[in-house]
N, C-alpha and C positions, 0 to 999 in steps of 0.2 A: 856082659853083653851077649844078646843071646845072636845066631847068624840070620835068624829070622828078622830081626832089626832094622826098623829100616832110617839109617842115617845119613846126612850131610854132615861133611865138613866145607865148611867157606871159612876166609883169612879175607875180610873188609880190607878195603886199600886204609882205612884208619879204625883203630881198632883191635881187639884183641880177635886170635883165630876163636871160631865158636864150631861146633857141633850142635845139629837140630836132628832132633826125632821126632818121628812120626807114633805119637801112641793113641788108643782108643779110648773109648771112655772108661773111665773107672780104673786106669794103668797110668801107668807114671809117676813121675816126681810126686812122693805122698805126702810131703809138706805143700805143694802149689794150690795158689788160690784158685778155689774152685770157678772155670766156666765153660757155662753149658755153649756147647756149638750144635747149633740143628743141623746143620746140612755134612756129606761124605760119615752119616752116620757118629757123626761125634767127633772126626777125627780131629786132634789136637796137634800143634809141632809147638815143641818147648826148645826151646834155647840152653846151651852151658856155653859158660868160659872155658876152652880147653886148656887155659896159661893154668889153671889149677887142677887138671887130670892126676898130677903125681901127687896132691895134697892127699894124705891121709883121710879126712873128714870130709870130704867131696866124693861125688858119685863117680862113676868111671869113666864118666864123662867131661868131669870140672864141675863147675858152678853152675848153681841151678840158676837163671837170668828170669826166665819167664816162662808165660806159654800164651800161644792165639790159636784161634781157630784156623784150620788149614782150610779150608774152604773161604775163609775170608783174604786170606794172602790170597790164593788162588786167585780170585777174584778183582784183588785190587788193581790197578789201572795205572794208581799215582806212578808217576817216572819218578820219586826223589825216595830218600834215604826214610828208613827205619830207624827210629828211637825207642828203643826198648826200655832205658833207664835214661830218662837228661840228665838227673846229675850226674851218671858215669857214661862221660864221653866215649869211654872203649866200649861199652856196650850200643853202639850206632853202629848200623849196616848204610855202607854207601851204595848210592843207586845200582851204578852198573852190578854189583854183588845181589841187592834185592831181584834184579832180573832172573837170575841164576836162582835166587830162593822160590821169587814165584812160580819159575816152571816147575820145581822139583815138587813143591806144594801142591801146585794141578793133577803131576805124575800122583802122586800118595791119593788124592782124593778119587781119581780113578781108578786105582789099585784095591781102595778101599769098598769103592761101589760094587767091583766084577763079582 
C-alpha cells in the first residue's frame, strides 16, 4: 500500500469487514474482469474481504470481491443494499453502510476530476 492510496474501510452491519480502493484505469487487482467506466476518467473502486488480509496469497488488502465503476455508485440513488456476490452473503453491503460508500465514491470522482 502505497500513502498515496486512496482507501475505505467499512464493517456492513452483515457481513464481512471490506476495504475499497479507488484505482484508475489500467491499475489494480491484475486478475479483475475487465470494465470500461467512462465517466471520473475511469475511475474504478474494487472491493476486498479484509477477514483475509493476513492470508498469505491475498493482496494486502484480502480478497479481491469485485470492482464497479465509481461514478456509477456515485450516482446511484437506490436506498437498499449492495450485492456484490448472492451466493456469498458476507459479501452484501447494507444500506445504511452503501450511504457511507456512495459519498466516499462521489468524494474519489471529484478528487479524480481536479
Amino acid at each position: 500500500m502505497s500513502p498515496t492510496e486512496h482507501l475505505l474501510d467499512i464493517d456492513p452491519y452483515v457481513g464481512a469487514p471490506m476495504t475499497l480502493r479507488a484505482v484508475p484505469p489500467q491499475q489494480g487487482y491484475p486478475y479483475a474482469p475487465r470494465i470500461d467506466c467512462a465517466g471520473a476518467d475511469g475511475l474504478r473502486i474494487e472491493f476486498y474481504d479484509r477477514s483475509f488480509v493476513s492470508e498469505p496469497d491475498f493482496q494486502p488488502y484480502g480478497q479481491f470481491i469485485g470492482s464497479l465503476c465509481a461514478q456509477t455508485l456515485a450516482q446511484d440513488t437506490r436506498p437498499g443494499p449492495l450485492i456484490l456476490k448472492s451466493i456469498v452473503p458476507q459479501w452484501w453491503i447494507d444500506a445504511d453502510t452503501m450511504r457511507q460508500v456512495r459519498a466516499w465514491a462521489a468524494e474519489q470522482c471529484e478528487r479524480q476530476a481536479a
